[in-house]
C-alpha positions in Angstrom: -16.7 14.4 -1.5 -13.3 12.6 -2.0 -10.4 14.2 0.0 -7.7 10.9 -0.4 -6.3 12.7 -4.0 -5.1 15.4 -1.6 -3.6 13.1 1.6 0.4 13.1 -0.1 0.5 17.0 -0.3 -1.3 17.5 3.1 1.1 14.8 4.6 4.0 16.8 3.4 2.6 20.1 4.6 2.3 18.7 8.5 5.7 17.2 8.4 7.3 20.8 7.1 5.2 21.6 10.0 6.1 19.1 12.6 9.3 17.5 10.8 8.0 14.4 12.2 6.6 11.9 9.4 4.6 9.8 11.9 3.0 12.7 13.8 2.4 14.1 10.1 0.4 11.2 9.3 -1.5 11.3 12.3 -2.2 14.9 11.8 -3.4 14.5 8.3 -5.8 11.7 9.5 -7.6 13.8 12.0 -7.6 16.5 9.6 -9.4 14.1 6.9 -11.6 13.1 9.8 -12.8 16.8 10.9 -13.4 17.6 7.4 -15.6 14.4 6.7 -17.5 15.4 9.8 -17.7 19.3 8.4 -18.8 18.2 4.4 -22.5 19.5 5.1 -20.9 23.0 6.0 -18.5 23.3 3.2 -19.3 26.7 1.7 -17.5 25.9 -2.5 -18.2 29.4 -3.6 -15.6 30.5 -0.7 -13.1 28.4 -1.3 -12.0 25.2 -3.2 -12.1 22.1 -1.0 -7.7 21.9 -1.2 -7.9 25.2 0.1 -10.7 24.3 2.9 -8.9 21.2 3.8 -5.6 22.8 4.3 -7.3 25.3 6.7 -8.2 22.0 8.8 -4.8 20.8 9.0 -3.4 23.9 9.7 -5.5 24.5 13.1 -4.8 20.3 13.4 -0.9 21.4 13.6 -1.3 24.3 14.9 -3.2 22.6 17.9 -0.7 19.8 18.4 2.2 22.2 18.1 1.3 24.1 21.3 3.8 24.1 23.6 5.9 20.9 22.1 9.6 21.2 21.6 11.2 21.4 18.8 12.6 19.0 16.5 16.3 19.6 16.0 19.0 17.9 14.4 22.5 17.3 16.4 23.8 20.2 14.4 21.4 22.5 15.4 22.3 21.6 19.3 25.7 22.7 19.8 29.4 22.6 18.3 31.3 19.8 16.5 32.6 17.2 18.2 36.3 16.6 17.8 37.1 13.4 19.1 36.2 11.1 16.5 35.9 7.6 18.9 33.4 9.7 21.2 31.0 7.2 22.9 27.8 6.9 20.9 25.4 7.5 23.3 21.6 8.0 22.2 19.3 10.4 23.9 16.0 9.2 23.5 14.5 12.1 25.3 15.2 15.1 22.3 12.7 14.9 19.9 14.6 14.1 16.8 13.9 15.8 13.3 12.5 12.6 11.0 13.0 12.1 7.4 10.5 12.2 5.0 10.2 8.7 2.8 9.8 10.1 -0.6 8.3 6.9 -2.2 5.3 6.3 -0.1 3.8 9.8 -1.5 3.7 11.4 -4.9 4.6 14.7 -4.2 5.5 17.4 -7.4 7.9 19.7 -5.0 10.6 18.3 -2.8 13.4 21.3 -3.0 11.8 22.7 0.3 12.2 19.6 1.9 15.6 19.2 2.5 16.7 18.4 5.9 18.5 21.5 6.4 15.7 23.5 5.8 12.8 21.8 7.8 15.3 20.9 10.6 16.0 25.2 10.6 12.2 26.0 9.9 12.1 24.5 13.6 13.3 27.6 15.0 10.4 29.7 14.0 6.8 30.0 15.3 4.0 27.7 14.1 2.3 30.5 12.9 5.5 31.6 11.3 5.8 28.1 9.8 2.2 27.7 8.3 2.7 31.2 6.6 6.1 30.9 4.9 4.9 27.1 3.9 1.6 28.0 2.5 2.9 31.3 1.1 6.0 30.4 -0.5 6.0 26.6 -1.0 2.2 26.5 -2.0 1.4 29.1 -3.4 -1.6 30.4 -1.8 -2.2 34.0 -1.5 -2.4 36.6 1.5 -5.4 36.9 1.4 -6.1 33.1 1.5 -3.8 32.6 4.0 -5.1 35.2 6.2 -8.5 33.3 5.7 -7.1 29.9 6.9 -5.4 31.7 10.1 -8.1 33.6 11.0 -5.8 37.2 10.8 -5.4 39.8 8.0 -3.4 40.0 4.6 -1.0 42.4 6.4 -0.2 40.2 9.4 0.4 37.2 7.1 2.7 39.4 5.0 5.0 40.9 7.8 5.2 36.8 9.5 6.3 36.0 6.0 9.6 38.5 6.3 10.0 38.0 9.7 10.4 34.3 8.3 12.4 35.0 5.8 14.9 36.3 7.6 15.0 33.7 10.3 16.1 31.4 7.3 18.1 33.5 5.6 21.5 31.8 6.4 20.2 28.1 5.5 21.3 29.4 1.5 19.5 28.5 -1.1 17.4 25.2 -2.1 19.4 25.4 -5.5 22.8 24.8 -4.0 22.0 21.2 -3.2 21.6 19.4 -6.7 18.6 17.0 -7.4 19.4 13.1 -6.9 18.3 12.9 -10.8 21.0 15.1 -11.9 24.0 12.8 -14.0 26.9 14.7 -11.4 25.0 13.4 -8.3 24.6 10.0 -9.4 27.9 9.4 -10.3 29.1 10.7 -6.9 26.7 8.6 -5.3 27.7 5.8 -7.1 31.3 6.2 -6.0 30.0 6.4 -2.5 27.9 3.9 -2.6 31.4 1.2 -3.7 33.5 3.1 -1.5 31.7 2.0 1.6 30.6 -1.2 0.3 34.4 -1.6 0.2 35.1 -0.1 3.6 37.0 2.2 1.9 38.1 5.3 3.5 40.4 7.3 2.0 37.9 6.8 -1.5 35.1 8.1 1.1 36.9 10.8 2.1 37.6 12.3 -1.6 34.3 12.2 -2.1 33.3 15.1 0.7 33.8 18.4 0.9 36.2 20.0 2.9 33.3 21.0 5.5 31.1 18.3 5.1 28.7 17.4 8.2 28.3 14.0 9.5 25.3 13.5 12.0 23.8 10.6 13.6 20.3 11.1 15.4 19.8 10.4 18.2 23.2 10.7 19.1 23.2 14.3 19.8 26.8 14.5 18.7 28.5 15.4 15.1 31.2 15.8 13.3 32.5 18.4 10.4 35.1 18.2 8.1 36.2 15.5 5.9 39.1 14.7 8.2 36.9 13.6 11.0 34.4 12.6 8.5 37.2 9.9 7.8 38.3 9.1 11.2 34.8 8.1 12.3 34.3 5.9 9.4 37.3 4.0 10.0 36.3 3.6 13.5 32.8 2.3 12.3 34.9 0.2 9.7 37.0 -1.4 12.2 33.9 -2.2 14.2 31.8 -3.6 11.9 34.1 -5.4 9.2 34.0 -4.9 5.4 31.6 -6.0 2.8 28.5 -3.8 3.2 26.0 -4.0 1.4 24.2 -0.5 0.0 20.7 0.0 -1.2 19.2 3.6 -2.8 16.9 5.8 -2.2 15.4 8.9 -1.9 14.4 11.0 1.1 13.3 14.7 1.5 13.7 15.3 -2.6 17.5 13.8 -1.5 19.9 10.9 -2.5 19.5 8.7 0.3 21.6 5.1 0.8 20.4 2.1 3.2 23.8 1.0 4.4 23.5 -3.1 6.2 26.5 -4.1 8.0 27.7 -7.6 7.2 26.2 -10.2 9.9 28.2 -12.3 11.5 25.8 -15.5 11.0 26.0 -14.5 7.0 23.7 -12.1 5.1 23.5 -8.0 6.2 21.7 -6.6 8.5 20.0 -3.2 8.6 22.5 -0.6 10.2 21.5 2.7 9.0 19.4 5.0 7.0 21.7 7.9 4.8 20.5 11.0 3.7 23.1 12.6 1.6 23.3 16.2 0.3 25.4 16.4 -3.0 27.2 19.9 -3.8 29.6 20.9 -6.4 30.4 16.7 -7.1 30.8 16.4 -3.3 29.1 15.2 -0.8 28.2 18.4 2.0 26.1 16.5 4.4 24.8 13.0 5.4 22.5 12.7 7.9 22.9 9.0 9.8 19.4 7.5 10.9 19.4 4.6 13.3 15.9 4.7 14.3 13.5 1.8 13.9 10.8 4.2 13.7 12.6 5.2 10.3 13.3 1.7 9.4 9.6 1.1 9.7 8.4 4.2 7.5 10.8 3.6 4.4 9.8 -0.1 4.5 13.2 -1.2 4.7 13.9 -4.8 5.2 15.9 -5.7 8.4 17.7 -8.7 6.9 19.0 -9.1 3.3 20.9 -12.2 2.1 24.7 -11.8 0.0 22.3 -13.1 -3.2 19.4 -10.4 -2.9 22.9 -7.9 -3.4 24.0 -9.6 -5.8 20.7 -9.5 -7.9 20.4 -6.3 -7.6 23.7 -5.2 -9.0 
């Protein structure tokens, strides 16, 4: 019995569940585990094994989610910050929402993954998560849903409105363009030279008027293109001019790796982007500093002027 053809989907289903990509992969393996243990009691004529196995990883996440915080994003914590050379203190102790690296997983449907949405999917019950994830993003039935949660059609159909209207205000998937689409790699293009440049006010053309700028784990943010552009000046005058940019994707999103220049020649890995493109602006970019992150997109830590160059 071969369960690997099925690890990229179940991965994405514990981080919707988690939003944690490590904690997904671990998840996944113990699931894949259990269910190698359980192969002599696999019943096919009551379900398929993708349904069976996503019943394991459902009571995997549903285990491990008991009484764990959860993961937010600095928007999700409080109000906007409006003092743009704030100190940028990390809290290590918050839990912080992860992205998901696209390219280690082939995975047909990425709309539901945007940032927004599993950062807001915190907010609700596991339960409440499993159904609306399985219902509505997979595709299974009540009735097999009701199956994998041990509960009936009608319980798994009133979590799913209950759900539904929890999320309500995060808008629709569809308002956030694809990173294939021609509009959203031009823009990203233009972003992508305008910070390479240390450009500001080219940045700042390029947002929306009430675009969000966070930075896990700082638990602060920012909103608004005006601050948006006072902070990146402040990182500007920090940092110097002549960055270097690499693309991306994360969570079915554009996503840049931005390396400052080093001091002792070459860049050096500064940040992870994830951007969300609207209308030919950009709405939202989400600023990872984490290692962790580093580690799971495989991003180099060091890249010389030439590399850059080759690449252009």
């Amino acid at each position: 019995m071969d369960f690997e053809p099925y690890r990229g989907e179940l991965v994405a289903y514990c981080y919707r569940m988690t939003g944690s990509f490590h904690d997904a992969e671990d998840l996944v393996q113990d699931t894949m585990l259990r269910a190698w243990k359980a192969r002599d009691r696999y019943d096919p004529t009551r379900a398929s094994v993708r349904t069976w196995l996503y019943r394991i990883a459902t009571n995997v996440c549903l285990t491990a989610l008991e009484g764990r915080a959860r993961r937010p994003l600095p928007s999700g914590l409080g109000r906007p910050s409006d003092d743009p050379g704030a100190p940028l203190t990390p809290d290590f102790d918050i839990p912080w929402l992860q992205p998901f690296p696209d390219a280690r997983f082939d995975i047909a449907v990425r709309a539901d993954m945007r940032l927004a949405l599993v950062a807001a999917m915190q907010i609700l019950s596991p339960r409440q998560r499993a159904v609306i994830v399985l219902r509505e993003v997979l595709q299974f039935s009540a009735a097999e849903v009701a199956e994998q949660l041990g509960t009936t059609a009608a319980s798994v159909n009133s979590a799913l409105q209950r759900a539904r209207a929890a999320l309500a205000d995060v808008g629709d998937a569809g308002e956030v363009t694809e990173p294939e689409d021609p509009e959203v790699n031009t823009v990203i293009q233009r972003y992508m030279r305008a910070f390479e440049a240390a450009d500001v006010p080219a940045l700042v053309r390029l947002l929306t008027d009430e675009v969000v700028l966070e930075m896990p784990p700082v638990p602060l943010w920012y909103q608004g293109s005006r601050d948006y552009g006072l902070f990146m000046r402040r990182v500007f005058d920090m940092r110097g001019t002549g960055w270097g940019m690499r693309r991306l994707t994360a969570n079915g999103r554009s996503a840049l790796a931005a390396y400052a220049p080093d001091p002792g020649g070459g860049h050096r890995l500064h940040t992870l982007q994830v951007l969300a493109v609207t209308d030919g602006r950009v709405a939202r970019n989400t600023v990872f500093a984490d290692p962790r992150v580093f580690e799971a997109f495989g991003l180099p830590g060091r890249i010389s002027s030439d590399e850059f160059r080759r690449e252009r």
